[in-house]
MMTF fields as JSON, N, C-alpha, C and O atoms, coordinates in Angstrom:
{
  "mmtfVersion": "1.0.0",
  "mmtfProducer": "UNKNOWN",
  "numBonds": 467,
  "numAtoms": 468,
  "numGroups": 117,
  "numChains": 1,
  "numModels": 1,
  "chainsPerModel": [1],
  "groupsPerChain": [117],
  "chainIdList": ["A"],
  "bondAtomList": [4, 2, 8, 6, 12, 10, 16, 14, 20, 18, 24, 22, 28, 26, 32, 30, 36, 34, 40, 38, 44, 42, 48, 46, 52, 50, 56, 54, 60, 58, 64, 62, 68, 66, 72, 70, 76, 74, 80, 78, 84, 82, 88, 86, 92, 90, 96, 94, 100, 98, 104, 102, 108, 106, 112, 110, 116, 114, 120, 118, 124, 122, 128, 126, 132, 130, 136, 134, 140, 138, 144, 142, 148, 146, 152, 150, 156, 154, 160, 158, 164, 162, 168, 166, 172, 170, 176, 174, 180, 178, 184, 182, 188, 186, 192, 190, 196, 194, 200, 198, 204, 202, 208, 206, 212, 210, 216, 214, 220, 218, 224, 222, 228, 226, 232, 230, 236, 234, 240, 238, 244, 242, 248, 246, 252, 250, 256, 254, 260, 258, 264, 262, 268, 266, 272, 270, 276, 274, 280, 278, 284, 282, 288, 286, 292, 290, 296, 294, 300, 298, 304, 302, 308, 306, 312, 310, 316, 314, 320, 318, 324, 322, 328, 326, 332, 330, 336, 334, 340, 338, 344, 342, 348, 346, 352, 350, 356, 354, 360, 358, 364, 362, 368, 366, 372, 370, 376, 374, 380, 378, 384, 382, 388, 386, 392, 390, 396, 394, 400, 398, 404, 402, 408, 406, 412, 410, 416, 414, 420, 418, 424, 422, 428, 426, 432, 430, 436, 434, 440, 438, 444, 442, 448, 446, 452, 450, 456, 454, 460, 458, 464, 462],
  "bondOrderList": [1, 1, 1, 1, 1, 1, 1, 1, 1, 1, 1, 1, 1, 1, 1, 1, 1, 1, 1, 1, 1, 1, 1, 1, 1, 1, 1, 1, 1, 1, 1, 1, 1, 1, 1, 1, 1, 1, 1, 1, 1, 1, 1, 1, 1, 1, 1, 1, 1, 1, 1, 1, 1, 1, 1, 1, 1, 1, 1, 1, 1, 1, 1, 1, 1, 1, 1, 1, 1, 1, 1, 1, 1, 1, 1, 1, 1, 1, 1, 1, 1, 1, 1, 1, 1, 1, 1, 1, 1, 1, 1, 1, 1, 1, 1, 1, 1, 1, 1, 1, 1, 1, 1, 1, 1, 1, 1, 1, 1, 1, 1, 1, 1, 1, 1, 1],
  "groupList": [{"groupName": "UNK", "atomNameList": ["N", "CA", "C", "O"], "elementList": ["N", "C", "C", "O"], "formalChargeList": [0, 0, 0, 0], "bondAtomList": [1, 0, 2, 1, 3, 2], "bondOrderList": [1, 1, 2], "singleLetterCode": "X", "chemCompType": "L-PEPTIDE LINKING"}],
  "groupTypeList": [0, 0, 0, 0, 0, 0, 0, 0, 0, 0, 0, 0, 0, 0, 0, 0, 0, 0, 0, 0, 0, 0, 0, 0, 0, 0, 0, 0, 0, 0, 0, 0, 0, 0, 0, 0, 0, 0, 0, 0, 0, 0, 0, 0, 0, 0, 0, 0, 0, 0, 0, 0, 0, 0, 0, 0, 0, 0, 0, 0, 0, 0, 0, 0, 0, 0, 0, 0, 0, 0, 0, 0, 0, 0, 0, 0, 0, 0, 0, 0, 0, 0, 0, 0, 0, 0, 0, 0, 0, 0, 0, 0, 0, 0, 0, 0, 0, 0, 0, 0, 0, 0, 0, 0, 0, 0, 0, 0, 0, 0, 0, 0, 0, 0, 0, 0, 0],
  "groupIdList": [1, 2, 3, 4, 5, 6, 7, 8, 9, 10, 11, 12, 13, 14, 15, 16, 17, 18, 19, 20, 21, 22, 23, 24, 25, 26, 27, 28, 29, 30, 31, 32, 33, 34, 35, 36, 37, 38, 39, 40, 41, 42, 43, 44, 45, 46, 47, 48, 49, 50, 51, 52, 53, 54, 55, 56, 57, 58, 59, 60, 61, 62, 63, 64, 65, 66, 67, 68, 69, 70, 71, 72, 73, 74, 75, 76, 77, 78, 79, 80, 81, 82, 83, 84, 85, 86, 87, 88, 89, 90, 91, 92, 93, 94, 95, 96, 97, 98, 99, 100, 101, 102, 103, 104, 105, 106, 107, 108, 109, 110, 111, 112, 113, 114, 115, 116, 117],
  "secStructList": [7, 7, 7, 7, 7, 6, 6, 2, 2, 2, 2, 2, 2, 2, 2, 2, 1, 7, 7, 7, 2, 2, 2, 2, 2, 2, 2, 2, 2, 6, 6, 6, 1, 2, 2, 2, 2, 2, 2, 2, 2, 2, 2, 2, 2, 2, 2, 2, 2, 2, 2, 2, 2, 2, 2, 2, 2, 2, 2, 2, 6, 6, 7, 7, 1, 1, 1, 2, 2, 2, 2, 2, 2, 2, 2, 2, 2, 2, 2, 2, 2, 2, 2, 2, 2, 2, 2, 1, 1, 7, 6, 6, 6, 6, 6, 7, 6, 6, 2, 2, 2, 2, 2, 2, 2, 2, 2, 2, 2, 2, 4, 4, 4, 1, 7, 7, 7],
  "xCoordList": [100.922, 101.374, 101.633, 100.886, 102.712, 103.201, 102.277, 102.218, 101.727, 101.247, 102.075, 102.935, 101.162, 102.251, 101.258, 100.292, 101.943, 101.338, 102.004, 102.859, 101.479, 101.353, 102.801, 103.422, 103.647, 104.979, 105.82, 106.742, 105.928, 106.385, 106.801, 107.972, 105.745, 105.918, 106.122, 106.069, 106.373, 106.957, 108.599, 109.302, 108.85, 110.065, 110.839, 111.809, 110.122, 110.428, 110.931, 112.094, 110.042, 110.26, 111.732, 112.596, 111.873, 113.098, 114.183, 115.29, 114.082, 115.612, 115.757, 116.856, 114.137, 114.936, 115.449, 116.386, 114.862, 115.284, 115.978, 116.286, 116.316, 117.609, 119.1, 119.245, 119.809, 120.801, 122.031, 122.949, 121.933, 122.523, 122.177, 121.191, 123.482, 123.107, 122.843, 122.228, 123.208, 123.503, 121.972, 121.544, 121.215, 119.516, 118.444, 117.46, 118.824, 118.132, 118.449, 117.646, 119.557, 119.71, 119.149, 118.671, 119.566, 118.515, 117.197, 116.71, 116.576, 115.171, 114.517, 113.35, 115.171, 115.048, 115.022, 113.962, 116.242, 116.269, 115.066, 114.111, 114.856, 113.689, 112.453, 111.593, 112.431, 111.391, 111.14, 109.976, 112.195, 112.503, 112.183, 111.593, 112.651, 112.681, 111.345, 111.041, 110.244, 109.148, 108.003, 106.928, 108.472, 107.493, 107.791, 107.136, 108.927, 109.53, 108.608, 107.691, 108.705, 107.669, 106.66, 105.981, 106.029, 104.027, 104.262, 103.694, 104.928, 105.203, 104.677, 103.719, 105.656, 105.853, 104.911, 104.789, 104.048, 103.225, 102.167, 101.256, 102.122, 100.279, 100.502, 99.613, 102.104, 101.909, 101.642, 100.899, 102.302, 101.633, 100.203, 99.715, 99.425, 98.456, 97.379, 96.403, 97.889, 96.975, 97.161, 96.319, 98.435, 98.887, 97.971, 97.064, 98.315, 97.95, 96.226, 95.638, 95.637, 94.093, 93.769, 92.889, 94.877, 94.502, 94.391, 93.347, 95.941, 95.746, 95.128, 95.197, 94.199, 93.497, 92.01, 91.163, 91.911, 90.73, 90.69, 89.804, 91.69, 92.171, 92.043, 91.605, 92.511, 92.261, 90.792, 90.463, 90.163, 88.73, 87.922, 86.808, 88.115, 87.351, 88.11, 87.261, 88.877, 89.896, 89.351, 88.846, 89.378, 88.918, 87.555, 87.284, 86.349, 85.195, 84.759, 83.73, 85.692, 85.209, 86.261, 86.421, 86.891, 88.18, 88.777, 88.912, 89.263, 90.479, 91.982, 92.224, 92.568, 94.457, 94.466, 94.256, 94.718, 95.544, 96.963, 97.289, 97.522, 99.465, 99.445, 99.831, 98.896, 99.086, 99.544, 99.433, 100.176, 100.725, 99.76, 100.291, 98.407, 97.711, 97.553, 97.509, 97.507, 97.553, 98.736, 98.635, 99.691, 101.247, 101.679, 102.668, 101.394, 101.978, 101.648, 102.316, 100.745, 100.842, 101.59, 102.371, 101.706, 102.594, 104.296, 104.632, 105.057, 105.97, 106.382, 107.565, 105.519, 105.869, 105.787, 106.721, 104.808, 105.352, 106.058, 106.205, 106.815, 107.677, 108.952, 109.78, 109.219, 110.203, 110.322, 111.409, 109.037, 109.15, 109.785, 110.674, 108.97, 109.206, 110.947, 111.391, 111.561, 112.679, 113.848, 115.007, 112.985, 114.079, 113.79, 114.679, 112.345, 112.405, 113.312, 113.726, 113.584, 114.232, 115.562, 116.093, 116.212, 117.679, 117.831, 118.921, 116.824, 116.945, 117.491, 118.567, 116.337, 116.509, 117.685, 118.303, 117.799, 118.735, 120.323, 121.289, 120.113, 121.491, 121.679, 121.975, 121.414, 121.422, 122.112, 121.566, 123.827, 124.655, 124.824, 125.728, 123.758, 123.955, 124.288, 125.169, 123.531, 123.765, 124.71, 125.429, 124.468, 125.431, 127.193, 128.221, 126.836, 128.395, 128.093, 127.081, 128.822, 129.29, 129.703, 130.475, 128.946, 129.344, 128.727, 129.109, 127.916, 127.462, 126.983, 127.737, 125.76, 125.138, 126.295, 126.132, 127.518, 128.198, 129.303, 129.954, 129.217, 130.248, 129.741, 130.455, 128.271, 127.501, 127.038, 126.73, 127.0, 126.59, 128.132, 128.068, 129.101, 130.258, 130.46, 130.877, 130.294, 130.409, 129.42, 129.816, 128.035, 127.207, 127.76, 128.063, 127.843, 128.556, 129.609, 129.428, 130.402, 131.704, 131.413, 132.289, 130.386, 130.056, 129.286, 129.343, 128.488, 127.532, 128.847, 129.169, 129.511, 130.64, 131.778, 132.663, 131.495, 132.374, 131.339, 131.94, 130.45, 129.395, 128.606, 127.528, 128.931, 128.408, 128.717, 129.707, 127.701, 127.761, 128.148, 127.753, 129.334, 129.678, 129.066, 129.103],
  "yCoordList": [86.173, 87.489, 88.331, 88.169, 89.288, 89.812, 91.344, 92.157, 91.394, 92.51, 93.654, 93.649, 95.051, 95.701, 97.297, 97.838, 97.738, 99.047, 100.013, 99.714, 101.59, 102.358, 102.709, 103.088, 102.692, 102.596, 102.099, 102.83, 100.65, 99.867, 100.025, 100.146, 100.04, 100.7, 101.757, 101.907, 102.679, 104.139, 104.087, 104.604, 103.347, 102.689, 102.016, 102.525, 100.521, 99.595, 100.761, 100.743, 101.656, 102.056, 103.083, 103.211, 103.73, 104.531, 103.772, 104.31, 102.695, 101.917, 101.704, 101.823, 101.242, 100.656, 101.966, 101.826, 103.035, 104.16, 105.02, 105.886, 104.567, 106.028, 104.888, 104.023, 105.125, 104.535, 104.688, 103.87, 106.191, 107.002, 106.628, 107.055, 105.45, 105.407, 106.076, 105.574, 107.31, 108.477, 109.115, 109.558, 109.148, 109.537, 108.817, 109.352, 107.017, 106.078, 106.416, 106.525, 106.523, 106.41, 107.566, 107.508, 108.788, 109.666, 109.857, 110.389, 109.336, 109.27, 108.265, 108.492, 106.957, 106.236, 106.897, 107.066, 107.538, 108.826, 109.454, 109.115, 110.457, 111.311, 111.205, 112.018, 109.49, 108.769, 108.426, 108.126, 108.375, 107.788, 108.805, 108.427, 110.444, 111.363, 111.739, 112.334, 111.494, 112.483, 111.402, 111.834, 110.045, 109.313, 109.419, 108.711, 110.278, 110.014, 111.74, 111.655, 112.847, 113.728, 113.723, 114.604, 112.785, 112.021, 111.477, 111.965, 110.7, 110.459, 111.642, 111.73, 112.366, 113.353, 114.47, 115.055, 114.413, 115.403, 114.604, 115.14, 113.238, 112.605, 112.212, 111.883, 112.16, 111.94, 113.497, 113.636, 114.858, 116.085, 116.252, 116.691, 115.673, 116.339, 115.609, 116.124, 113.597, 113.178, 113.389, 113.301, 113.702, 113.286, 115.115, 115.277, 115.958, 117.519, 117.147, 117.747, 116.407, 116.115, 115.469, 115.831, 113.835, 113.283, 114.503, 115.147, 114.957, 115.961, 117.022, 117.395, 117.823, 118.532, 118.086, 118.794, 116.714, 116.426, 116.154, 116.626, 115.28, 115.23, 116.13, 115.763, 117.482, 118.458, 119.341, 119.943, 119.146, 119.788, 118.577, 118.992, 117.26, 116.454, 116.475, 116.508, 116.467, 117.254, 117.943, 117.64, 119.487, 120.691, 120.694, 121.311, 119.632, 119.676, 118.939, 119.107, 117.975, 117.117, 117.208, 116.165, 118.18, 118.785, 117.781, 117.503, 117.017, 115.908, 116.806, 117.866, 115.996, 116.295, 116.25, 115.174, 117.453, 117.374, 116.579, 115.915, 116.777, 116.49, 114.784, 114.726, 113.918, 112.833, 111.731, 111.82, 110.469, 109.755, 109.556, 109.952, 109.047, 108.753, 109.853, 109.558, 110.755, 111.881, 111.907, 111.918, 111.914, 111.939, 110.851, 110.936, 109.526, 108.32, 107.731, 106.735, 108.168, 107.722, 108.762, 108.445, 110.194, 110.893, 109.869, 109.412, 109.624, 109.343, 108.413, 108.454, 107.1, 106.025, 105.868, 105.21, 106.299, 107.267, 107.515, 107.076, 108.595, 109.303, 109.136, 110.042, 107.786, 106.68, 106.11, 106.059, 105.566, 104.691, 105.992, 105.791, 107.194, 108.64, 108.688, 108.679, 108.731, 108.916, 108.012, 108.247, 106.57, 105.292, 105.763, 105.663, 106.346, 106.76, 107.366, 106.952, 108.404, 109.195, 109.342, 110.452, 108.26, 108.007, 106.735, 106.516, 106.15, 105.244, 106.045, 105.876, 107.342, 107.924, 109.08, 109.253, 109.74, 110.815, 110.207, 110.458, 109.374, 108.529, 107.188, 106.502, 106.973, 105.179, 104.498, 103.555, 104.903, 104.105, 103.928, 103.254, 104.675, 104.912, 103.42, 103.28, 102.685, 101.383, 100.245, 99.528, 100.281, 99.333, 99.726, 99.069, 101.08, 101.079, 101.336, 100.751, 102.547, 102.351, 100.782, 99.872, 100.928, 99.647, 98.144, 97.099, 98.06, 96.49, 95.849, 95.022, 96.155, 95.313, 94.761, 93.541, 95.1, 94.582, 93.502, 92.657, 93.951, 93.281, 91.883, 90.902, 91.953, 90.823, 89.968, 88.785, 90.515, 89.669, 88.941, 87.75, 89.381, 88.438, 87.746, 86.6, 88.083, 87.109, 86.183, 85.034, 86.459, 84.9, 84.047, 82.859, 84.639, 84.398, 83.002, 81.801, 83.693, 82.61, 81.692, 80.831, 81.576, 80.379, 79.966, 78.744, 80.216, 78.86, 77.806, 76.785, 78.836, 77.971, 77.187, 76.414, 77.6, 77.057, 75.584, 74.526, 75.583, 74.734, 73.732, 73.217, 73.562, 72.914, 71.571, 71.487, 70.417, 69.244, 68.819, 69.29, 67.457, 66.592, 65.637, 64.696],
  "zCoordList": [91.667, 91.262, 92.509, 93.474, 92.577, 93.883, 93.87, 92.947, 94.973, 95.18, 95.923, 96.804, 94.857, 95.192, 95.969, 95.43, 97.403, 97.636, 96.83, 95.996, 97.163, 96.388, 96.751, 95.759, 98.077, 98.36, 97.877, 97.516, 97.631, 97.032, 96.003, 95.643, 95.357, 93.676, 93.269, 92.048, 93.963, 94.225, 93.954, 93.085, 94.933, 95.479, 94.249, 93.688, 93.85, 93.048, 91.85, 91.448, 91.389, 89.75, 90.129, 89.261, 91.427, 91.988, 91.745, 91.766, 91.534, 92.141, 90.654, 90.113, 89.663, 88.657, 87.724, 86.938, 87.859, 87.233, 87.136, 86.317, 88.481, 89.101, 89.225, 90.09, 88.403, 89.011, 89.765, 89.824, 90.524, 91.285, 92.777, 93.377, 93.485, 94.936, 95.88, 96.821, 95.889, 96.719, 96.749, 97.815, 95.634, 95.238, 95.933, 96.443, 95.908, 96.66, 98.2, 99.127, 98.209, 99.645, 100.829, 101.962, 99.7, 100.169, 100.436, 101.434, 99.372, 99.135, 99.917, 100.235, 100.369, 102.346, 103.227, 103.83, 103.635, 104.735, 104.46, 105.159, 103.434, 103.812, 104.012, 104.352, 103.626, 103.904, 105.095, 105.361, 106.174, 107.17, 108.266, 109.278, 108.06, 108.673, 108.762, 109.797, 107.728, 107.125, 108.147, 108.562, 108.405, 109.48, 110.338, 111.103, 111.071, 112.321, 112.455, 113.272, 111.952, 112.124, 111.903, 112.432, 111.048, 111.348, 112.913, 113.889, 112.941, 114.783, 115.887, 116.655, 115.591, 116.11, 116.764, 117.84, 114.931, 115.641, 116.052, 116.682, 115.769, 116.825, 117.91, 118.696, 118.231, 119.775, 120.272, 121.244, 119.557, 120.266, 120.606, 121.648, 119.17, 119.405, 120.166, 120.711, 120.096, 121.228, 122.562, 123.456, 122.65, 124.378, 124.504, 125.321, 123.817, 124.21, 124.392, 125.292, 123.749, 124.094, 125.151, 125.931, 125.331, 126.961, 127.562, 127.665, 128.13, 128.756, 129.214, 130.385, 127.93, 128.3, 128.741, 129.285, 128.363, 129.108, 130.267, 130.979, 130.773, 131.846, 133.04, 134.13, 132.709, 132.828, 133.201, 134.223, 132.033, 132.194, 132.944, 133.261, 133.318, 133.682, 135.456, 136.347, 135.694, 137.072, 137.766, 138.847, 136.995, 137.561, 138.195, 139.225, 137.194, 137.784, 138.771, 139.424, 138.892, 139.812, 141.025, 141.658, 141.364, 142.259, 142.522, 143.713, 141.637, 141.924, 141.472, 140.895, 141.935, 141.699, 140.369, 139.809, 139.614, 138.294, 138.06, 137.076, 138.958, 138.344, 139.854, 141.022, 139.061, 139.105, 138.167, 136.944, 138.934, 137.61, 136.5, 135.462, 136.26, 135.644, 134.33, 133.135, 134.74, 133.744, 132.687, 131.461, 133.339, 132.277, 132.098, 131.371, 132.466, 131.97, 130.482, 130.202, 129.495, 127.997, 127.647, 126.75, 128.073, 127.496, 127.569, 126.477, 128.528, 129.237, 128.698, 128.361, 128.371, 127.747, 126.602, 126.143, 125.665, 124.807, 124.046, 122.905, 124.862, 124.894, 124.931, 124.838, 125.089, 125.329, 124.077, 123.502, 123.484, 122.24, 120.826, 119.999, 121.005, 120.687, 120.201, 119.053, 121.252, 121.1, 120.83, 120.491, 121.163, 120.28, 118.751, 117.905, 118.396, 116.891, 116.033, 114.95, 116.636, 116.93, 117.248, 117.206, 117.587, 117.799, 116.461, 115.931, 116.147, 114.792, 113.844, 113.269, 113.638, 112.526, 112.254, 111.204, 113.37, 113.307, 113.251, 112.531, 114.268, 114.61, 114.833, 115.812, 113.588, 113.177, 114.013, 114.585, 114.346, 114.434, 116.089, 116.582, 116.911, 118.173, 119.155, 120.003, 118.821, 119.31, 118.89, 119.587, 117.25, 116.601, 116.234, 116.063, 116.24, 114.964, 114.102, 113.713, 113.013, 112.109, 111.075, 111.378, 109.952, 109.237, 109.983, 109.457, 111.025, 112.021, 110.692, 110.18, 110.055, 109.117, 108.436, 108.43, 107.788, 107.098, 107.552, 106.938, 109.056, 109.847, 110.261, 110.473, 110.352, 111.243, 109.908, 110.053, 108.757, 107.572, 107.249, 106.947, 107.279, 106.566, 107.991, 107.822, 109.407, 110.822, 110.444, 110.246, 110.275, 109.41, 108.183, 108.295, 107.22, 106.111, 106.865, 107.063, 107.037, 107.378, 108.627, 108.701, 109.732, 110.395, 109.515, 109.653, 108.564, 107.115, 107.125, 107.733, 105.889, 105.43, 106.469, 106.101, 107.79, 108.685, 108.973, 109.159, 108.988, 110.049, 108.528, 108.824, 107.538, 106.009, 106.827, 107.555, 106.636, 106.495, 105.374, 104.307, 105.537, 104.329, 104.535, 103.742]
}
């Protein structure tokens, strides 16, 4: 029997109920957008905690604040951050317009090109 999360089945009963593509497709996106700002804000609020400990543990022991060690989980990060972020806002940044459809009928037709008799 297929198990199902509470997503899933959120999902599953959307598709079989709604039969308006434009509703599903939306309701992905805002799904898509609404984790890309859970993202968002825990990299604020952990990197804002390294940091400030960083910080209060710095000051007391008179070491250099603005060293690499300090800002490098922000930074890298901050990197993964914004591939999120270019997924979600702007899908097509890397592929194109239409790739999934282009690269499925380019598979499609080497199968049928490459069939053993």
């Amino acid at each position: 029997m297929r198990k199902y999360s509470k997503y899933n089945f959120e999902e599953e009963e959307l598709l079989r109920n709604n039969p308006d593509p434009n509703y599903v497709s939306a309701y992905r996106r805002m799904k898509r957008i609404k984790a890309f700002y859970v993202h968002l804000f825990i990299y604020v609020l952990v990197n804002a905690l390294l940091i400030a400990v960083n910080w209060i543990e710095n000051s007391s022991e008179g070491q250099e604040f603005w060293r690499w060690q300090t800002f490098s989980t922000a930074l890298f990060w901050g990197v993964g951050l914004v591939g999120h972020g270019l997924s979600v806002f702007n899908s097509n940044f890397l592929f194109g317009s239409n790739w999934e459809q282009r690269k499925i009928a380019q598979l499609m037709k080497n199968q049928r090109e490459e069939k053993w008799e």
